[in-house]
N, CA and C atoms as an extended XYZ file, in Angstrom:
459
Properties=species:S:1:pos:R:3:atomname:S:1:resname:S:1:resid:I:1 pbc="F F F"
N         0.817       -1.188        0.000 N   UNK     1
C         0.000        0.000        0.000 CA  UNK     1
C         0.868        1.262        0.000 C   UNK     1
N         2.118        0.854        0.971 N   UNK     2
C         2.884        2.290        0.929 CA  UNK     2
C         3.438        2.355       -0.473 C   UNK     2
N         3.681        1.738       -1.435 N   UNK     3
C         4.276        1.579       -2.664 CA  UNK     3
C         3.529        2.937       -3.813 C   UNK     3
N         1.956        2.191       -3.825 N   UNK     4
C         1.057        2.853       -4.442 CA  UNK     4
C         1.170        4.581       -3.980 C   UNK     4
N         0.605        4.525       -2.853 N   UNK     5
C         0.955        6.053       -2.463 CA  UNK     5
C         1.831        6.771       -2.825 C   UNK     5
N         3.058        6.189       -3.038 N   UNK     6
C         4.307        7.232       -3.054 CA  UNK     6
C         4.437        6.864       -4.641 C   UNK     6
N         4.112        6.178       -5.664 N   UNK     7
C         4.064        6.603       -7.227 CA  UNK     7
C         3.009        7.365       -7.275 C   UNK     7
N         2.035        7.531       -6.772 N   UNK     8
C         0.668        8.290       -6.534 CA  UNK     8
C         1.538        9.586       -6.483 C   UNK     8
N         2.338       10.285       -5.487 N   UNK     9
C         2.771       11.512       -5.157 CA  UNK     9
C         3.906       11.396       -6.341 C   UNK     9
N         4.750       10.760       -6.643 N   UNK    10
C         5.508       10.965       -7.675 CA  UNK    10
C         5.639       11.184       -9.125 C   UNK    10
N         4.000       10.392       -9.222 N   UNK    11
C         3.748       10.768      -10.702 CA  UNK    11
C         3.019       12.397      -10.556 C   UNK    11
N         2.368       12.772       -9.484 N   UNK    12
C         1.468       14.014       -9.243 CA  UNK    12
C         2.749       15.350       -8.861 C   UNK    12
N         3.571       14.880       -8.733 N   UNK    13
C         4.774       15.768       -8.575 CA  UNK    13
C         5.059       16.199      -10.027 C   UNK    13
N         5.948       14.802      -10.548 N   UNK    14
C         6.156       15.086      -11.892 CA  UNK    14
C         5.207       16.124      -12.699 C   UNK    14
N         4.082       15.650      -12.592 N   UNK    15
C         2.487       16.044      -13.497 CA  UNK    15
C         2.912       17.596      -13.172 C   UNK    15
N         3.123       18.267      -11.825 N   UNK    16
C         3.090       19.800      -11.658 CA  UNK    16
C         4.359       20.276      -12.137 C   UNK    16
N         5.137       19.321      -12.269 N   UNK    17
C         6.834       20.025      -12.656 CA  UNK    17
C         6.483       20.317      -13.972 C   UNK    17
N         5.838       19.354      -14.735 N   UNK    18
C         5.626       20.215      -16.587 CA  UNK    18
C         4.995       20.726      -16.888 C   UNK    18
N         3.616       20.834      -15.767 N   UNK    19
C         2.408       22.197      -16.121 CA  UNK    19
C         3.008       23.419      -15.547 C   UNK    19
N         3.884       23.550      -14.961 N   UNK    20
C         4.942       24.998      -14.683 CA  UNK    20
C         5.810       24.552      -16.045 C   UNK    20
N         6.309       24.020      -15.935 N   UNK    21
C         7.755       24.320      -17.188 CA  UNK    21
C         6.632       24.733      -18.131 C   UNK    21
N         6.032       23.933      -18.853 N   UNK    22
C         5.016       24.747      -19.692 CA  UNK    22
C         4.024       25.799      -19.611 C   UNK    22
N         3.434       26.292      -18.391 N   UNK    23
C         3.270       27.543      -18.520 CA  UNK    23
C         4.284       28.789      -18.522 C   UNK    23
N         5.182       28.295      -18.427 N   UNK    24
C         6.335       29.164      -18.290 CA  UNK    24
C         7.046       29.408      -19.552 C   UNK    24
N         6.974       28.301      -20.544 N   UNK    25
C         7.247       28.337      -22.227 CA  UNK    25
C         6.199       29.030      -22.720 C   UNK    25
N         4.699       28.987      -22.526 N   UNK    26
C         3.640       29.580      -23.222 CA  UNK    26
C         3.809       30.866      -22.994 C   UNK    26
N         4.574       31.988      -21.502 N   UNK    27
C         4.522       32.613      -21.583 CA  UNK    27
C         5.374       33.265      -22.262 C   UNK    27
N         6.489       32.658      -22.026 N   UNK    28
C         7.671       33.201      -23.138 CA  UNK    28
C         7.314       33.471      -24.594 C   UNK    28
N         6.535       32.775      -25.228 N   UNK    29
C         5.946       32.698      -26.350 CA  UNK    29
C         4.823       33.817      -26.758 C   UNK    29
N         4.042       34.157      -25.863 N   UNK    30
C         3.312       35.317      -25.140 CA  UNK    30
C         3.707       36.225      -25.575 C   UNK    30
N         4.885       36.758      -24.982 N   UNK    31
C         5.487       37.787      -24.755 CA  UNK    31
C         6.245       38.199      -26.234 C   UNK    31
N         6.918       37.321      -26.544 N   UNK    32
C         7.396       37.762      -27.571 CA  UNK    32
C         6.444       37.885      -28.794 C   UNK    32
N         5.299       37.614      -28.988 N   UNK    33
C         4.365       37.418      -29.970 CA  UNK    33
C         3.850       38.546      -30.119 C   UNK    33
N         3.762       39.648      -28.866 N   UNK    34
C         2.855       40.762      -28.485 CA  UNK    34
C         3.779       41.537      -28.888 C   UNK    34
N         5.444       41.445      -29.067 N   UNK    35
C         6.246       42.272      -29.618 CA  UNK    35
C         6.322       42.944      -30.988 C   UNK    35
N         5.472       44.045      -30.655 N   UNK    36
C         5.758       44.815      -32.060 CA  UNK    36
C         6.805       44.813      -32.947 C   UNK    36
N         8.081       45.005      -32.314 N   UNK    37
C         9.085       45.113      -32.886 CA  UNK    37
C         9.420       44.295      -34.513 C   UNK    37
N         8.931       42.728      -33.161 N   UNK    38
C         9.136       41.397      -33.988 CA  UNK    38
C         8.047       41.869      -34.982 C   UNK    38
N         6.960       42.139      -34.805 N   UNK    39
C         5.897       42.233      -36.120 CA  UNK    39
C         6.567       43.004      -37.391 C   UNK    39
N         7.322       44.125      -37.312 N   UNK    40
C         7.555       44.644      -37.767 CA  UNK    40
C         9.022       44.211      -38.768 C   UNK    40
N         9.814       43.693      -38.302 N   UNK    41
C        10.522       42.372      -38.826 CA  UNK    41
C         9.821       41.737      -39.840 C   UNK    41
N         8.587       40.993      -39.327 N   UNK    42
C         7.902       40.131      -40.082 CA  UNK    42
C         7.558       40.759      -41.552 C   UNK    42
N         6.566       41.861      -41.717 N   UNK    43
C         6.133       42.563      -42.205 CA  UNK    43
C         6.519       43.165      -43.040 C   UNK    43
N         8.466       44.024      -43.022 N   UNK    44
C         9.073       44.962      -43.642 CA  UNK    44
C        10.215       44.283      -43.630 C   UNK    44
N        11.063       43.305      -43.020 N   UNK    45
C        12.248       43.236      -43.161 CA  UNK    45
C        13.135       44.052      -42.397 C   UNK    45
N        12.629       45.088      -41.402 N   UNK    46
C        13.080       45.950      -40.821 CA  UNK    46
C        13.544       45.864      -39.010 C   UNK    46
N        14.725       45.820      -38.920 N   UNK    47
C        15.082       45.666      -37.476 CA  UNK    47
C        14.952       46.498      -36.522 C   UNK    47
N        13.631       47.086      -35.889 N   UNK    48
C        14.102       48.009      -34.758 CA  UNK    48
C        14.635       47.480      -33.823 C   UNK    48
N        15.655       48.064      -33.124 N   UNK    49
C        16.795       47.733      -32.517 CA  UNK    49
C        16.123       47.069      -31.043 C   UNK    49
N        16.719       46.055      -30.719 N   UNK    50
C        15.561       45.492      -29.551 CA  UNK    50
C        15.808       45.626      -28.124 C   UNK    50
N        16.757       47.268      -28.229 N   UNK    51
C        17.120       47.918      -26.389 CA  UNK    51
C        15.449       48.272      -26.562 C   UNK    51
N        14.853       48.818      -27.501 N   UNK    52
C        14.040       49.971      -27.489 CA  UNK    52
C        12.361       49.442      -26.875 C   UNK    52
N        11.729       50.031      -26.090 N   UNK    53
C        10.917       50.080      -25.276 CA  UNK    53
C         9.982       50.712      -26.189 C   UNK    53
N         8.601       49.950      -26.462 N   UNK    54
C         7.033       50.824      -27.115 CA  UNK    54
C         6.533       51.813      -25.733 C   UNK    54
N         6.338       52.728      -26.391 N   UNK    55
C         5.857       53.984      -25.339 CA  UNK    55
C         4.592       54.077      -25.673 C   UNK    55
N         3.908       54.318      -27.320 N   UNK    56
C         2.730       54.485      -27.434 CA  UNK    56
C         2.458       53.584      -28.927 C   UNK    56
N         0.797       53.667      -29.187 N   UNK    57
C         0.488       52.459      -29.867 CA  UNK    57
C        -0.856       52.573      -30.335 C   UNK    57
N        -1.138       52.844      -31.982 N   UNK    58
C        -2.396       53.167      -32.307 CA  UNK    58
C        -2.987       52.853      -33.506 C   UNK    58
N        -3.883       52.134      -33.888 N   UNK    59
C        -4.339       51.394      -34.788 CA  UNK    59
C        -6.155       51.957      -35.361 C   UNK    59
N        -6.221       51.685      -36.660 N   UNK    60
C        -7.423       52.138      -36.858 CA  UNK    60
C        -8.065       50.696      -37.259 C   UNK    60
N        -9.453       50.446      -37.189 N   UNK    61
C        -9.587       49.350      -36.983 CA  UNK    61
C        -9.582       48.713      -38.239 C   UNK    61
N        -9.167       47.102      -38.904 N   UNK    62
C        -9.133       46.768      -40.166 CA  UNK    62
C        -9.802       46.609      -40.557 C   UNK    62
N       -10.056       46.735      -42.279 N   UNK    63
C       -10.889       46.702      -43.290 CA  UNK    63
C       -11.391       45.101      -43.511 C   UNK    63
N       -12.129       45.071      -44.284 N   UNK    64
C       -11.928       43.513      -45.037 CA  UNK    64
C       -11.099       43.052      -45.393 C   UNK    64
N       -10.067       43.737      -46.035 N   UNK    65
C        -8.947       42.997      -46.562 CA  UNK    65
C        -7.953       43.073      -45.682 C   UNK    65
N        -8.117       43.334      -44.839 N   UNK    66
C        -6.840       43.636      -43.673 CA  UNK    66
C        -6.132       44.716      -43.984 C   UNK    66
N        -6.644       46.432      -44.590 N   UNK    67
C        -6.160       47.233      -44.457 CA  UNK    67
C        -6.406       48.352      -43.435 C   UNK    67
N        -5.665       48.928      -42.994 N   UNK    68
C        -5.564       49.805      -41.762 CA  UNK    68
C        -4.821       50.464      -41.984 C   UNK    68
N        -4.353       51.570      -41.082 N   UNK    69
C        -3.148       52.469      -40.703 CA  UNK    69
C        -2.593       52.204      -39.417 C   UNK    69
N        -1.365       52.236      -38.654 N   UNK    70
C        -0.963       51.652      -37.626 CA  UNK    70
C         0.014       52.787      -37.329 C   UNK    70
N         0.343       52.859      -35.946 N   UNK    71
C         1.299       54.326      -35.255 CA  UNK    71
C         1.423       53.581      -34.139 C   UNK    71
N         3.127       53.105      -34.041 N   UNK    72
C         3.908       53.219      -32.740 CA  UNK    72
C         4.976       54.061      -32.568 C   UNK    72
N         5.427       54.273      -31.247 N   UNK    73
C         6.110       54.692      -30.807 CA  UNK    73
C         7.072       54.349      -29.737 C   UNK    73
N         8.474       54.349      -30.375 N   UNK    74
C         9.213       53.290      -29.275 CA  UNK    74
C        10.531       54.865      -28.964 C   UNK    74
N        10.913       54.729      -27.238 N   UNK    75
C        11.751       55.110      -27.104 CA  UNK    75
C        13.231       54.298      -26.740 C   UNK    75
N        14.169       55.076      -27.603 N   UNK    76
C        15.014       54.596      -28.022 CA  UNK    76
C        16.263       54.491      -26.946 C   UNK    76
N        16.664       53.226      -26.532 N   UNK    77
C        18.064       53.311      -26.000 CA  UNK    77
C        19.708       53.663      -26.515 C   UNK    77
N        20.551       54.240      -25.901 N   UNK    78
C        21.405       54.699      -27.274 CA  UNK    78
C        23.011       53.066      -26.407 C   UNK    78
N        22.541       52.542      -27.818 N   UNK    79
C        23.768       51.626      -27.997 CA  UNK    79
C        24.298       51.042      -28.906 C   UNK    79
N        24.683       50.355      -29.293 N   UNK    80
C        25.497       50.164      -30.716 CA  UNK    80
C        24.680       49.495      -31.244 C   UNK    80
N        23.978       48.710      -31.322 N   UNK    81
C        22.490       48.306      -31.860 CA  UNK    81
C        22.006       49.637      -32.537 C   UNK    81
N        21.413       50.433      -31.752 N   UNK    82
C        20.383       51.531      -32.088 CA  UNK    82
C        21.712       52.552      -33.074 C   UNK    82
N        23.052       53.366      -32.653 N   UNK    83
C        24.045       53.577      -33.405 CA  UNK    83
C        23.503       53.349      -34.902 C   UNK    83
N        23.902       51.680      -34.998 N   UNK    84
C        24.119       51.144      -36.115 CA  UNK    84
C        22.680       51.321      -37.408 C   UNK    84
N        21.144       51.423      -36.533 N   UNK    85
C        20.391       51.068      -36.950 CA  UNK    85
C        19.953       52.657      -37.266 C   UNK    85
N        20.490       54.017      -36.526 N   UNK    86
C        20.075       55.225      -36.800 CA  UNK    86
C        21.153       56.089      -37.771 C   UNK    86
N        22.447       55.107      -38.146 N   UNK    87
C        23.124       55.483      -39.246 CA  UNK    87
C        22.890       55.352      -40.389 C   UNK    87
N        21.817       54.442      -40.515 N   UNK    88
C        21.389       53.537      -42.321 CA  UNK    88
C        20.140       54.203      -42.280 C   UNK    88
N        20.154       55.536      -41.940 N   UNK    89
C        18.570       56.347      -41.879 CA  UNK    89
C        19.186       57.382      -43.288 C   UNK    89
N        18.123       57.655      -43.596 N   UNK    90
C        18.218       59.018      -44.628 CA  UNK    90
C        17.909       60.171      -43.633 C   UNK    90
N        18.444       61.604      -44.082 N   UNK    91
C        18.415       62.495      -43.778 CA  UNK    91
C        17.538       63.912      -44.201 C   UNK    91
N        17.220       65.282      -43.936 N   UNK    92
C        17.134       65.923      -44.979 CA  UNK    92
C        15.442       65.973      -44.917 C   UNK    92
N        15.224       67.569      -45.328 N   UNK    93
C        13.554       67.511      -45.373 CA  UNK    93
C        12.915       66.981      -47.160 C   UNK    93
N        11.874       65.593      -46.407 N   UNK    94
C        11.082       64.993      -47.668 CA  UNK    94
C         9.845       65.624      -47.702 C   UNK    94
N         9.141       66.230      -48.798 N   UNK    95
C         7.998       66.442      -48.560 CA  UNK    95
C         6.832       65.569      -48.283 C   UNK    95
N         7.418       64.438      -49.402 N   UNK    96
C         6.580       63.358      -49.503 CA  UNK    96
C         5.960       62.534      -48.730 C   UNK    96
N         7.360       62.482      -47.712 N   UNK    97
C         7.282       61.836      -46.166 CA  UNK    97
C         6.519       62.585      -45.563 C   UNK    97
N         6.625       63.688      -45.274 N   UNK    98
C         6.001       64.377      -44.307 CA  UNK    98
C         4.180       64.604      -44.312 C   UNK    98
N         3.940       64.227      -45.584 N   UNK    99
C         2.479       65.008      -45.889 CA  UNK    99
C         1.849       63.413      -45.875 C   UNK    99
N         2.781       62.280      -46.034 N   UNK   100
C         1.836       61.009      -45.900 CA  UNK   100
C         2.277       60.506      -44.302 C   UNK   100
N         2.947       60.889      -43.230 N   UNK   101
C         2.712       61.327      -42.090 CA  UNK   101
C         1.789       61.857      -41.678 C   UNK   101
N         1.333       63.409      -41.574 N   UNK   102
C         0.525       64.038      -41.610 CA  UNK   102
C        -0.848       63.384      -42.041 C   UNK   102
N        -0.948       63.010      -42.969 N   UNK   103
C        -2.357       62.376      -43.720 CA  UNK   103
C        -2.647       60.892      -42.639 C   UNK   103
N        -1.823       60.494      -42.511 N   UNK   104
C        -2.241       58.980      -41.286 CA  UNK   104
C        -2.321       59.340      -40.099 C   UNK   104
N        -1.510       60.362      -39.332 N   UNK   105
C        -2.311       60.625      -38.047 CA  UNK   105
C        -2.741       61.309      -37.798 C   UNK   105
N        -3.649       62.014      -39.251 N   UNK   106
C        -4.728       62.790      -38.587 CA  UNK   106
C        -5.874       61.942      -39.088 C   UNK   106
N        -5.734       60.603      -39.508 N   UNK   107
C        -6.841       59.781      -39.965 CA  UNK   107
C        -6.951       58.639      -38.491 C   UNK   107
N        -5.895       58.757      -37.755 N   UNK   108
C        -5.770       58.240      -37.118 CA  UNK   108
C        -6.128       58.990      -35.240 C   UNK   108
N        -6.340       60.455      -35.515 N   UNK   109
C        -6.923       61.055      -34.379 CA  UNK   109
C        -5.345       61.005      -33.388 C   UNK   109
N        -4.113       61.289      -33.557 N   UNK   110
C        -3.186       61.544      -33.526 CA  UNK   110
C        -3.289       62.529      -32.165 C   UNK   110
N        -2.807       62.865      -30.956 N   UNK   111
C        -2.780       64.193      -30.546 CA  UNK   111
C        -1.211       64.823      -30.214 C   UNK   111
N        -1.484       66.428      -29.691 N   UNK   112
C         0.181       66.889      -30.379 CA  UNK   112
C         1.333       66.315      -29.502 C   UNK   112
N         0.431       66.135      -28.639 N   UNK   113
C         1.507       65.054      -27.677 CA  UNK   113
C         2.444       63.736      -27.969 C   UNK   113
N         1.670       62.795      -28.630 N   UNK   114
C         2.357       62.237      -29.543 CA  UNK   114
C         2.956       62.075      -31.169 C   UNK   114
N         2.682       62.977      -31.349 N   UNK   115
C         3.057       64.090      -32.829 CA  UNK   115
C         4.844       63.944      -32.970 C   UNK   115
N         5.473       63.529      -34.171 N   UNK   116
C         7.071       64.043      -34.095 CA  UNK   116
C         6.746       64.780      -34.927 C   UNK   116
N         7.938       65.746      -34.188 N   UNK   117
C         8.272       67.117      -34.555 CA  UNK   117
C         9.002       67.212      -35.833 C   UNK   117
N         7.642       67.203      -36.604 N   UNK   118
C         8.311       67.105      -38.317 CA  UNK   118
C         8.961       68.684      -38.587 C   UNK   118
N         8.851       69.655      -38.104 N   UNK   119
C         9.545       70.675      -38.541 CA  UNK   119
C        10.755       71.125      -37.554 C   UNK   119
N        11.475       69.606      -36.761 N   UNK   120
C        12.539       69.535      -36.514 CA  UNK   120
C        13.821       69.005      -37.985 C   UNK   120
N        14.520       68.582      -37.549 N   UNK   121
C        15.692       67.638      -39.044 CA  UNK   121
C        15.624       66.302      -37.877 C   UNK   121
N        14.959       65.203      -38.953 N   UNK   122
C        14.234       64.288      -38.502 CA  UNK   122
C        15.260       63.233      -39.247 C   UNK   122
N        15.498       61.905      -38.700 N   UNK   123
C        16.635       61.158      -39.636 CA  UNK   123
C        15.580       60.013      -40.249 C   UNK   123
N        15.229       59.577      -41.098 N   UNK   124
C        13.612       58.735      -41.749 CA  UNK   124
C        14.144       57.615      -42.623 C   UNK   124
N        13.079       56.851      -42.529 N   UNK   125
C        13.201       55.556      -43.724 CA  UNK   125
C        11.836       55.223      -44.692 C   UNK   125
N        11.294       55.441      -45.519 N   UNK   126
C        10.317       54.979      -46.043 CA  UNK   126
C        10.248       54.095      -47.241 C   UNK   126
N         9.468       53.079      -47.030 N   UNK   127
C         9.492       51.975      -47.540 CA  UNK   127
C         8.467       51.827      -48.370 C   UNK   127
N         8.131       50.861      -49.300 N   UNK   128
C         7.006       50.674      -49.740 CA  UNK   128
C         7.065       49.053      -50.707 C   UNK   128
N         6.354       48.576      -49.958 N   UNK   129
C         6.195       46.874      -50.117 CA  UNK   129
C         5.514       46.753      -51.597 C   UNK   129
N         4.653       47.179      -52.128 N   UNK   130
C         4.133       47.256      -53.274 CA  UNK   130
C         3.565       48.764      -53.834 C   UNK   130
N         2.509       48.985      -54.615 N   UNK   131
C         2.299       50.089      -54.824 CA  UNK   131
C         1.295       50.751      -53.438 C   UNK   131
N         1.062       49.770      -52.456 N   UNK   132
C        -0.123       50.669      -51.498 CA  UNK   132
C        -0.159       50.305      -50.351 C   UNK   132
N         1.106       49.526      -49.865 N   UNK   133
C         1.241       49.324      -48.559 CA  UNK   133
C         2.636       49.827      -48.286 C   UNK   133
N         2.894       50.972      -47.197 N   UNK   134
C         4.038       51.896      -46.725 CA  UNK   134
C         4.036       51.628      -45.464 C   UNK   134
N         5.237       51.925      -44.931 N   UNK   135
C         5.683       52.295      -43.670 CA  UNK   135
C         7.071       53.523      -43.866 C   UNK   135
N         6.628       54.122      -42.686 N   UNK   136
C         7.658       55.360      -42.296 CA  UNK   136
C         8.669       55.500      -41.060 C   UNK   136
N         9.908       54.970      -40.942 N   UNK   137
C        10.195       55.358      -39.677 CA  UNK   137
C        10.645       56.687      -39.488 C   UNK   137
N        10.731       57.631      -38.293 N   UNK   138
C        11.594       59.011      -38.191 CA  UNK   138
C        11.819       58.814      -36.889 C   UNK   138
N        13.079       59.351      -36.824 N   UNK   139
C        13.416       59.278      -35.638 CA  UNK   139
C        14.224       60.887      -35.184 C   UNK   139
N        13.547       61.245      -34.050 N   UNK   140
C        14.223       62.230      -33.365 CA  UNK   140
C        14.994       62.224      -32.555 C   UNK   140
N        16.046       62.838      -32.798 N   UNK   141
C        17.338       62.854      -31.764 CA  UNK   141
C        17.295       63.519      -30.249 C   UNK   141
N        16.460       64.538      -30.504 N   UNK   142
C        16.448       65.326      -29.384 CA  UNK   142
C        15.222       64.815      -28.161 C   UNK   142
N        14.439       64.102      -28.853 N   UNK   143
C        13.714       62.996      -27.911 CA  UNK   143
C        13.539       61.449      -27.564 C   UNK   143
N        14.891       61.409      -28.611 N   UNK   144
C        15.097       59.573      -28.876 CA  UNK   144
C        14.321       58.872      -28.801 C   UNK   144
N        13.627       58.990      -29.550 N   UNK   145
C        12.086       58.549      -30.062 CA  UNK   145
C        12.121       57.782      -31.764 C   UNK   145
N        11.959       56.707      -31.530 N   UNK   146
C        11.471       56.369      -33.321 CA  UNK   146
C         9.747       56.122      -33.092 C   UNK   146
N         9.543       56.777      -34.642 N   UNK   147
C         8.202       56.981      -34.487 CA  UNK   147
C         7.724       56.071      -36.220 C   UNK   147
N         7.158       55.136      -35.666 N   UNK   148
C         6.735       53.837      -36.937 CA  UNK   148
C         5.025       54.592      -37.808 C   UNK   148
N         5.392       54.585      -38.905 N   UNK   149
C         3.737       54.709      -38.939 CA  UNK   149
C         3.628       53.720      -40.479 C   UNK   149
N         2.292       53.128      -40.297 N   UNK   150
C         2.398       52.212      -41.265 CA  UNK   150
C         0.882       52.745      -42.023 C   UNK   150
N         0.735       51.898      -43.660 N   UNK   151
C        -0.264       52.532      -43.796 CA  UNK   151
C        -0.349       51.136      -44.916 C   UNK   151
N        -1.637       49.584      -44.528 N   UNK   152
C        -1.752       48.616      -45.772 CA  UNK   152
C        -3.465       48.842      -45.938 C   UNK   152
N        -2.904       48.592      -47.203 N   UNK   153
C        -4.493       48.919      -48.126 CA  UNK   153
C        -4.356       47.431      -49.232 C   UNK   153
């Protein structure tokens, strides 16, 4: 009888040792899934540097086809990661950039609080996956801020 009992507690031991190890993998999995960053990888091919912390985060809701406009905002840690990733930026005022900025977060209800200061010298990347799905990064120096705005149709 004492035999039974104690595989009884040993298999019920075991049983809790892998429903922790595995909730503990699901969360890991969790976590990184909810990472914008990584989405943005997925999506563009594009590495934001992964010191950098999302500060703000704004989405309009999707279409049928899964088109939307999307606005994050990550502040930036300064290290050779971020260095490397704010040197392969373009420079220089775009108009082009700026007015399809402008046009997404004010479709997006944007306020000036989270606004970059486009009539600062802004260091930018803009992309464009086909003819109608864009993304914009800019990044400001003086608030070390990269500011993502995406726009798929």
């Amino acid at each position: 009888m004492k035999l039974k009992n104690r595989n009884k507690s040993i298999i019920i031991a075991i049983t809790e040792v892998i429903l922790i190890l595995l909730s503990g993998f699901i969360l890991m999995i969790w976590n990184n899934h909810n990472d914008y960053k990584r989405t943005i990888a997925v999506n563009w091919g594009i590495r934001i540097p992964g010191t950098s912390e999302e500060v703000f985060e704004k989405e309009s809701p999707a279409g049928f086809h899964g088109d939307n406009d999307r606005y994050h905002i990550f502040k930036i840690n300064q290290d050779q990661q971020t260095t490397d990733f704010i040197t392969s930026m373009n420079t220089g005022k775009n108009l082009q950039l700026q007015e399809y900025v402008q046009t997404i977060l004010k479709n997006l209800e944007i306020t000036a609080e989270n606004y970059p200061s486009l009539e600062q010298e802004l260091q930018w990347i803009m992309y464009s996956k086909n003819n109608w799905d864009k993304i914009a990064i800019l990044y400001s120096p003086t608030k070390q801020k990269l500011y993502v705005i995406e726009h798929f149709q």
